[in-house]
Structure formats: structure tokens, C-alpha cells
N, C-alpha and C positions, 0 to 999 in steps of 0.2 A: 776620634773626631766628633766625639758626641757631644761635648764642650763647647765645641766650634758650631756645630749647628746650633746649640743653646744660646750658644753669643750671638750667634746671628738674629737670631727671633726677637733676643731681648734687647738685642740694637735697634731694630724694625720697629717693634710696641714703643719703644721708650725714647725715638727719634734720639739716639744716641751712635756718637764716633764709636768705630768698633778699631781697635788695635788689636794685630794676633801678634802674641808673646811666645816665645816657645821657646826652652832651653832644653838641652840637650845632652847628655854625656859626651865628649868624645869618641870614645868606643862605640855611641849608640847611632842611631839609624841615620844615613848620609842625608846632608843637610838640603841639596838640591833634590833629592829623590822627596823630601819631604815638603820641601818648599814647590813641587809641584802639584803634590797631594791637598795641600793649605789652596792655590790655586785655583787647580779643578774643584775642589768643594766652596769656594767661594763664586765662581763663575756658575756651578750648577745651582745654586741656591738664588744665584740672578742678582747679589748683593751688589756684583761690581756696576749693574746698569742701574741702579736702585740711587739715585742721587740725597737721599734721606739719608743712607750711612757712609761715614767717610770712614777706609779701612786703613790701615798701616801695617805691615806684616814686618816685624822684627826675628828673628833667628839668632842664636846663639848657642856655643859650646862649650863646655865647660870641662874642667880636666878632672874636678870632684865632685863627685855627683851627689857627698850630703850639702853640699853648700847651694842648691837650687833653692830651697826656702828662701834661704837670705837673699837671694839672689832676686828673686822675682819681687822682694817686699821692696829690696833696692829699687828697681824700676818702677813700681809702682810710685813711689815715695819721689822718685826723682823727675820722672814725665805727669808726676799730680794726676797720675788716674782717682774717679770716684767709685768704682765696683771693679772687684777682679770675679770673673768666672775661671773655674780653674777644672781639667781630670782629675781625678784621682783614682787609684786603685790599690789594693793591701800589698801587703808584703810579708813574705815569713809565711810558716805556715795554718797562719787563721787569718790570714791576710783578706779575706773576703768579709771578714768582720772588723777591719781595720782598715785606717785608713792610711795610704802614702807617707811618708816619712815629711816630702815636701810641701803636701797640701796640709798635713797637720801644723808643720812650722808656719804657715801662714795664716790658717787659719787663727789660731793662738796667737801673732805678732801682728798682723796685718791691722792699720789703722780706718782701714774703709772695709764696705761689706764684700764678704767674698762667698761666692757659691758655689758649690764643688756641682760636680757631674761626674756620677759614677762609668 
């Protein structure tokens, strides 16, 4: 969630709409359990009373989970976002030296700036 509070602040500084994007594996973490988590950390950060950022929370699941890259450059490309902040985290086992398979695909493809948060 450390993405998410990064997106928040830099919504706040930069009077900018804040969208949360979040794709998912199938197999990975249930969507309502997280879409409450997205919730409570928006409600605690006071964004939703905060009339300066307008939020939109999107969710999605996916059935392959190398196709999130593409996936998030599709949205971005499609809803004409101007900056993605993104998590990211390694994979493999030097994976704290690397970065996500998804955040690399974006970062590399993505035609607006993108920020990752470790």
C-alpha cells in the first residue's frame, strides 16, 4: 500500500484526480477483501473528504498473470491517464535487486511518466 499513499500525496501536491488501478491474479488476494483495504487506506488518509482529489477505484482480475504489464499500459492508454505510480517488487531469487516483471514491462512500454514505489 505504499504506492497508494504515494499516489495520494502526489494527488494532493499536484491538485490531480487520483484513479486506483489494481490488477490481480485470479488465484491472488480476494478482490473485496482488498477493495476494503483500498477503502480504509483512502478514508484514513482523509482523501475521500478532501474535495481537491477525485478518486475512482477500478479492480481487476486476470487469469495470466505475465499479461499485467500490458494490461495496465492498456488502461492507462485507454482512460488517457498523464502519470502511472506503480508497486513494485523482485522476483526470483535476487529479486530485491530487480524489479517486477509488470512494473519493468511498463516502465520500458508506458508512454507517460511512471513512478514505481518500492
Amino acid at each position: 500500500m505504499r504506492a497508494l499513499d504515494f499516489a495520494i500525496e502526489f494527488a494532493r501536491r499536484y491538485d490531480a484526480d487520483l484513479s486506483v488501478v489494481h490488477f490481480t491474479d485470479v488465484r491472488g488476494e480476494d478482490t473485496d477483501r482488498l477493495q476494503t483495504r483500498i477503502d480504509e487506506k483512502l478514508a484514513d488518509s482523509g482523501v475521500e473528504s478532501d474535495t481537491s482529489v477525485s478518486v475512482d477505484v477500478h479492480l481487476a482480475s486476470l487469469k495470466v498473470s505475465d499479461r499485467i504489464g500490458k494490461d495496465i499500459i492498456a488502461v492507462v492508454e485507454d482512460d488517457d491517464y498523464d502519470h502511472v505510480v506503480m508497486g513494485h517488487h523482485g522476483t526470483g531469487r535476487i529479486g530485491a535487486f530487480l524489479l517486477g516483471s509488470a512494473a519493468k514491462t511498463v516502465l520500458e512500454s508506458c508512454d507517460v511518466p511512471v513512478t514505481t514505489v518500492p
